[in-house]
C-alpha positions as CSV (number, residue, x, y, z in Angstrom):
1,X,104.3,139.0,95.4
2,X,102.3,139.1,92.2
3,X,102.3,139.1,88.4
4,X,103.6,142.6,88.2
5,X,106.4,142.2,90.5
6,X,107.6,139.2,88.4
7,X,107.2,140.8,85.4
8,X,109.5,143.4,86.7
9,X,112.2,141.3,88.4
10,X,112.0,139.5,84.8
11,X,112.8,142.7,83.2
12,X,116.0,143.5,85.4
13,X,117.9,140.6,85.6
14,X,117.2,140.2,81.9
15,X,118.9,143.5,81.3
16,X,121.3,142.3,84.3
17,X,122.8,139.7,82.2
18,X,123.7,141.6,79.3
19,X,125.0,140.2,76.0
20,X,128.0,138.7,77.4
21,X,127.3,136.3,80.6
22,X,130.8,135.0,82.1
23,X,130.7,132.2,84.6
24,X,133.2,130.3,86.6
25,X,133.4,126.7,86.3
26,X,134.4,123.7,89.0
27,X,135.9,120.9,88.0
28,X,133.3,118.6,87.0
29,X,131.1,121.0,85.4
30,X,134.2,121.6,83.2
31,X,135.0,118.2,82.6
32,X,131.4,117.5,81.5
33,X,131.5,120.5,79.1
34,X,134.5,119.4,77.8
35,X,132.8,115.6,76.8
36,X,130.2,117.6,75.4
37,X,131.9,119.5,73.2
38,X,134.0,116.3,72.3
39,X,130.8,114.3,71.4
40,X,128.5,117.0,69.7
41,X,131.3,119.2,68.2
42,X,129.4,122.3,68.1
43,X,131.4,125.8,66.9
44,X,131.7,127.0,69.9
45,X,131.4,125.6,73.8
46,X,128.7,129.1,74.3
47,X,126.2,127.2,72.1
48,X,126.5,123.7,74.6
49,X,125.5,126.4,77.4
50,X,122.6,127.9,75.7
51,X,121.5,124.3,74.6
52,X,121.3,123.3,78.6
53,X,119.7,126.3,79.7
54,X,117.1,125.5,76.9
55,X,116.6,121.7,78.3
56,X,116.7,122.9,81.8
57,X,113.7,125.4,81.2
58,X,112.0,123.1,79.2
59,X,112.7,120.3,81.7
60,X,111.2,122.6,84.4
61,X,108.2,123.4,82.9
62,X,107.1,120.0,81.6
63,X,107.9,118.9,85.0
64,X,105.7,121.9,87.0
65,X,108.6,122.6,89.2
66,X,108.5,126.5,87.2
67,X,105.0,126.4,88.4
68,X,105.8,125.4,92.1
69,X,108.5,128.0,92.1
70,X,106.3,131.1,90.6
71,X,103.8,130.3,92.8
72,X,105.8,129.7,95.9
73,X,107.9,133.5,95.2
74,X,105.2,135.9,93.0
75,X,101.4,133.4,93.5
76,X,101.2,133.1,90.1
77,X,102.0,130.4,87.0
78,X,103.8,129.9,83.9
79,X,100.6,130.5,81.6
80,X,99.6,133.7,84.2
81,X,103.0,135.2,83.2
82,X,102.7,134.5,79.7
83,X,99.3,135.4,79.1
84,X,100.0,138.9,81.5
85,X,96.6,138.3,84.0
86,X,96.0,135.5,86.6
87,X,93.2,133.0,86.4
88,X,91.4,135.1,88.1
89,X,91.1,138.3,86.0
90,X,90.9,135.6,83.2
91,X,87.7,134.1,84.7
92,X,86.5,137.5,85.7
93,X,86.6,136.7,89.4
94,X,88.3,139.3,91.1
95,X,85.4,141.5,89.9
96,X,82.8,140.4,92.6
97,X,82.8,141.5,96.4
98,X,84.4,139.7,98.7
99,X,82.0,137.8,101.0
100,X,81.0,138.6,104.4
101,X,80.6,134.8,106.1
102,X,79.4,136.4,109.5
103,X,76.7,138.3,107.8
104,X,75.8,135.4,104.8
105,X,73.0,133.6,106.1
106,X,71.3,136.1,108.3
107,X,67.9,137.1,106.7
């Protein structure tokens, strides 16, 4: 996989989700919500959802577990995906020819 393709699986879930994004939860997912919302009192429980999706992206970026995934699925990283090229377009590699090892050190 590559940049490209993550950029466009990116793309489609994103317009997957939609505006409204309806889940199911078990029981101690709800009952943890539920404290949540007791304790921090925001307006509405949708903001305690957005809140841990923030933390949990943030979380796995700090922690370079985004990275391992990305690279594992599409060979590419956080900063290759936000800055659109890979490190080696950045650096201008993927501009030479390949080498031939059989033929390198024959004069």
């Amino acid at each position: 996989m590559s940049l490209e393709e993550l950029n466009d699986d990116v793309s489609t879930t994103y317009s997957d989700l939609g505006d409204e994004l309806s889940i199911s939860l078990d029981r101690e997912t709800r009952n943890e919500l539920a404290l949540l919302s007791s304790a921090l009192g925001p307006d509405e429980s949708d903001e305690l959802v957005r809140r841990a999706i923030h933390m949990l992206f943030q979380s796995a970026v700090e922690t370079g577990n985004l990275d391992f995934h990305l690279r594992s699925g599409y060979d590419v990283t956080y900063d290759e995906y936000l800055s659109g090229m890979t490190y080696e377009e950045m650096t201008g590699g993927d501009q030479y020819p390949a080498m031939d090892d059989e033929r390198r050190y024959q004069f």
